[in-house]
N, C-alpha and C positions, 0 to 999 in steps of 0.2 A: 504494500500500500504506500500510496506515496506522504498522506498523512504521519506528520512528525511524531505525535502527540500520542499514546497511547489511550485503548478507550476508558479502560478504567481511571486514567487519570481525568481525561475530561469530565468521565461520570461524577466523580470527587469535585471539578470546577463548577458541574452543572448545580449540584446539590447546593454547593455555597450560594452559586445567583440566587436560587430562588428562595435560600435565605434572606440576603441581602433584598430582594424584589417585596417581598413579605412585610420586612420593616417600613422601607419607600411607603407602601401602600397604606399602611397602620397610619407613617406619620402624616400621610397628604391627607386620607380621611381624618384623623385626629384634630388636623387643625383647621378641618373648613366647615365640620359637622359637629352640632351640640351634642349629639349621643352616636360617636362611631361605631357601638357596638351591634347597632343597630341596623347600620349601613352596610356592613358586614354580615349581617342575618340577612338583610333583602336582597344583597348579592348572592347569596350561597341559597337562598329561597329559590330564585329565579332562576338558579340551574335544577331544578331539579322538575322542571316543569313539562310538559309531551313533548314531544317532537313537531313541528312547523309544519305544515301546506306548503306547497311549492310558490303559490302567490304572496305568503306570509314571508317567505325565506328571502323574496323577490324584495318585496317594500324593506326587509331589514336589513338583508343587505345593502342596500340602496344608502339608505338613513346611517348607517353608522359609517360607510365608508366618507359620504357626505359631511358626518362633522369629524372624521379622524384622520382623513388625509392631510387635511391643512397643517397639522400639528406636528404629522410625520416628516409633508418636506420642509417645515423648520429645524428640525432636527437633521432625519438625517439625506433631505434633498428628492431628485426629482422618482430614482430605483426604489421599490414598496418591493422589496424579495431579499432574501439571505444574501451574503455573500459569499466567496470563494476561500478558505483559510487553509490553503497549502502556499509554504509551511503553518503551520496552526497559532503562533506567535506572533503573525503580523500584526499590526496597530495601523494599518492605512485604510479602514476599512469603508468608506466610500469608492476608493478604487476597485476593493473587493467584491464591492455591488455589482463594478462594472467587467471586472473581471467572470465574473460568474456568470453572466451573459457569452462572453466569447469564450469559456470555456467549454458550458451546453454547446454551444456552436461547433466546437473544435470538436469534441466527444461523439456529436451528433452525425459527423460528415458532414457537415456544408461546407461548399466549397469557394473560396475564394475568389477566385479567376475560375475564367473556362466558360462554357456552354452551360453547364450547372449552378453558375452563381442563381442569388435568388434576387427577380427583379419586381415581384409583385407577393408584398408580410401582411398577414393579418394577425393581430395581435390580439388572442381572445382572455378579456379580463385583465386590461389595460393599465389599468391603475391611474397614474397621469403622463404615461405614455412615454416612460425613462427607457423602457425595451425597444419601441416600435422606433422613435428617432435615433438614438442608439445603431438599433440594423440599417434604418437608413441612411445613415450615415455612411455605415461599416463599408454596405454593398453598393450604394449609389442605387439602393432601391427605392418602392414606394410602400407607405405601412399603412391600415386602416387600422384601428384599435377601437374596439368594442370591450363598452363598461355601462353596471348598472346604476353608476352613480352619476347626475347631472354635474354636481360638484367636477370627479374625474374627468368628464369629458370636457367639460370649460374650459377646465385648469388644462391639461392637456393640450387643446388647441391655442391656448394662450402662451405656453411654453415653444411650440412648434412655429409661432410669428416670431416670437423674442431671439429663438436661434436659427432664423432664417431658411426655415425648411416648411413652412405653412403649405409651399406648393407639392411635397413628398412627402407630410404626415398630416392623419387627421385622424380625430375621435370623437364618438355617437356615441348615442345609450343606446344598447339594444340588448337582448337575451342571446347569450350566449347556447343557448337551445336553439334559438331560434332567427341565426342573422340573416340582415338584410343584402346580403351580397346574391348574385349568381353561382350557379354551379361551377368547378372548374375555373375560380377566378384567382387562386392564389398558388404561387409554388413553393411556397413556407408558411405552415400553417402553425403558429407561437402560443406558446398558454404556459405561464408561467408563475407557480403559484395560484391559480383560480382553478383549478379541474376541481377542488374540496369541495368547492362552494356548490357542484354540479349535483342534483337531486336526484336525476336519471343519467349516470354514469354509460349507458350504451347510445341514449339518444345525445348526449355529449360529444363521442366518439364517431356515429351517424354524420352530426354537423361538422364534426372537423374534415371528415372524408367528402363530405359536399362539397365544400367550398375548395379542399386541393385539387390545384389538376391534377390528371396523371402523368405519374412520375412525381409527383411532389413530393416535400417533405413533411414529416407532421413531428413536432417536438411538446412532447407535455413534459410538465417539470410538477411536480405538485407533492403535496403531504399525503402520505398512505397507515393504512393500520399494517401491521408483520407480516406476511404470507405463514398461512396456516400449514403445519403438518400435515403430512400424510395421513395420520388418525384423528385427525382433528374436524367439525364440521362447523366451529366456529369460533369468536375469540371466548375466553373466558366471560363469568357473570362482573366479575371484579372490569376487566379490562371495557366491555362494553358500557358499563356507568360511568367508567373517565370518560369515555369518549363521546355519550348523551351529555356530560355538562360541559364538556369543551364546547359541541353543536350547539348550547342554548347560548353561550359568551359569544361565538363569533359567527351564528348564522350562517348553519354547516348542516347539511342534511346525513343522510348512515354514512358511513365513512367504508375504504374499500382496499382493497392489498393492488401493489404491482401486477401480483399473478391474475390477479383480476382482470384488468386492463388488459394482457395481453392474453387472454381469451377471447376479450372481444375484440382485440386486433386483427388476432387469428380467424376468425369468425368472419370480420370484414375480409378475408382474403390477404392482409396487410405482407408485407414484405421488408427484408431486412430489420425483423423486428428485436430492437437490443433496448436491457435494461441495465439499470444499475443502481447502488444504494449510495448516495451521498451524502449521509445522515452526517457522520463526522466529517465531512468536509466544510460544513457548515454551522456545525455547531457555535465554535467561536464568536461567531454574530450576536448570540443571547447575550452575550457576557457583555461584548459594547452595547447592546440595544439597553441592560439592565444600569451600565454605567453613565453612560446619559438619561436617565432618567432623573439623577441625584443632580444635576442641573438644576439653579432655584428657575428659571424658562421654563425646562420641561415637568417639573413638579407643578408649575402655576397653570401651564397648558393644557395636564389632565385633569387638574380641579376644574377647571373653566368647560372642559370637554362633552362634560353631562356623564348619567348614568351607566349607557352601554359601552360607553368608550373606558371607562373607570370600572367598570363587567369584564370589558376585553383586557385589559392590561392587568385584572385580579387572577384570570384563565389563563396569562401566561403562567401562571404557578402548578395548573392542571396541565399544559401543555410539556413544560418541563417533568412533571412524572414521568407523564406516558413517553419521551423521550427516554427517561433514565431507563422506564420499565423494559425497555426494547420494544416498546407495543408501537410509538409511533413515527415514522420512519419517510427519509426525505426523498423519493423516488424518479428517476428519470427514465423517460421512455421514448422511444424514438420509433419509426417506420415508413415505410416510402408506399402513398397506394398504388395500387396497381396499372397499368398501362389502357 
């Protein structure tokens, strides 16, 4: 592996974060609510609640990316995804944002030069659209990026006049179940970090393969639960209630393995289909995401945030279990559809 860091020691760095994230959270609640303990019972209430409707999952996603993006690229800028932490010590890690992009890339096989570069990205689950200007830059391609947040796409296309690419990126709101593009209109088809948020994981999969030509590439990059055992027909009772209150904090329907996805790759006919686990390559990111937070900016920015965004950054403490547990796991997948 080419990761420095061993995993047990990471696991020992994980534990401490969400130490240290735990106190952050005490003291930001502490001093902006008359009875924090309380704020604390309504967060931990409110995971515990059913699972969502697909139009329910739609409006919350919607809504909390709408007030927590702002806050993100003041912190940490225009990339809403992990970074790249080979070696695992680095301290640059907005570069590692951007590194992490041209390493899927690199990992992925796309190719640089040649016949194969990619001249027409769609970027499903955009964010504010740091990936799609990014590639088109990279390639001297064109990006569409598709987000369920009006907030993202604004910001987005405001970022994309600011560095002079208005005329080669642009970003909508639309379902990502269900985009506005034609069949066959893309030869990179991007999602990066958002397949979680997907309800129906094959009609997902359906719309990525729409919209690539043939021959395209199709790169998902997204958070998975472990690939189950051979005797196994599901995760644990334990491992499934992390993963229902994680879904109630960040507006995340069942959650699903690798091997999953490439069943139904397989299924689509898909080709060149390669995976891989880059859990610890990216760990490191928690640890800066957790240290900037002790910022007195970023403390005052999720007090000011409201409830679900102060939900989402409590859940980071359930997303770092299921990390440490091995349950929940940072997945890349890649395939070319058919001809």
């Amino acid at each position: 592996s080419k990761v420095q860091t061993s995993q047990k020691g990471l696991q020992r760095s994980m534990r401490g974060i969400a130490t240290l994230l735990s106190l952050v959270l005490l003291s930001s609640i502490s001093s902006t609510y008359a009875n924090p303990l309380k704020v604390v019972q309504r967060i931990s209430d409110s995971l515990q609640s059913k699972p969502r409707s697909r139009e329910e999952l739609k409006l919350g996603i919607a809504g909390f990316y709408d007030r927590s993006s702002k806050l993100w690229e003041e912190v940490w800028g225009e990339h809403m995804h992990h970074g790249y932490y080979v070696p695992a010590n680095r301290t640059d890690h907005k570069q590692a944002q951007v590194d992490l992009i041209d390493e899927v890339l690199k990992w992925a096989g796309v190719e640089e030069s040649g016949s194969r570069r990619p001249t027409k990205v769609v970027d499903v689950g955009c964010g504010i659209g740091g990936s799609s200007r990014h590639i088109a830059r990279k390639y001297g391609a064109t990006a569409n990026g598709v987000t369920l947040s009006p907030y993202q796409a604004m910001r987005g296309n405001q970022l994309a006049q600011q560095q002079g690419l208005a005329n080669r990126a642009s970003f909508q709101v639309a379902d990502a179940l269900d985009m506005p593009f034609p069949s066959s209109s893309f030869d990179l088809v991007w999602s990066l970090e958002s397949g979680e948020h997907m309800p129906d994981k094959k009609r997902f999969v359906d719309e990525l393969f729409r919209v690539s030509m043939p021959n395209g590439r199709i790169i998902i990059v997204t958070w998975c639960h472990r690939d189950l055992s051979p005797n196994e027909t599901s995760l644990t009772k334990k491992e499934l209630n992390l993963l229902n209150k994680i879904n109630r904090a960040y507006y995340l329907p069942e959650w699903c393995s690798v091997d999953d996805y490439v069943k139904i790759l397989e299924e689509k006919g898909a080709t060149d289909v390669k995976t891989e686990d880059w859990s610890w390559v990216i760990a490191p990111f928690w640890k800066a995401v957790i240290v900037s937070s002790l910022r007195p900016g970023s403390i005052w920015g999720l007090l000011k945030s409201g409830f679900s965004t102060q939900r989402g950054a409590y859940a980071m403490l359930l997303m770092l279990r299921g990390f440490d547990m091995g349950l929940i796991k940072f997945g890349l997948i890649t395939c070319t559809k058919p001809k």
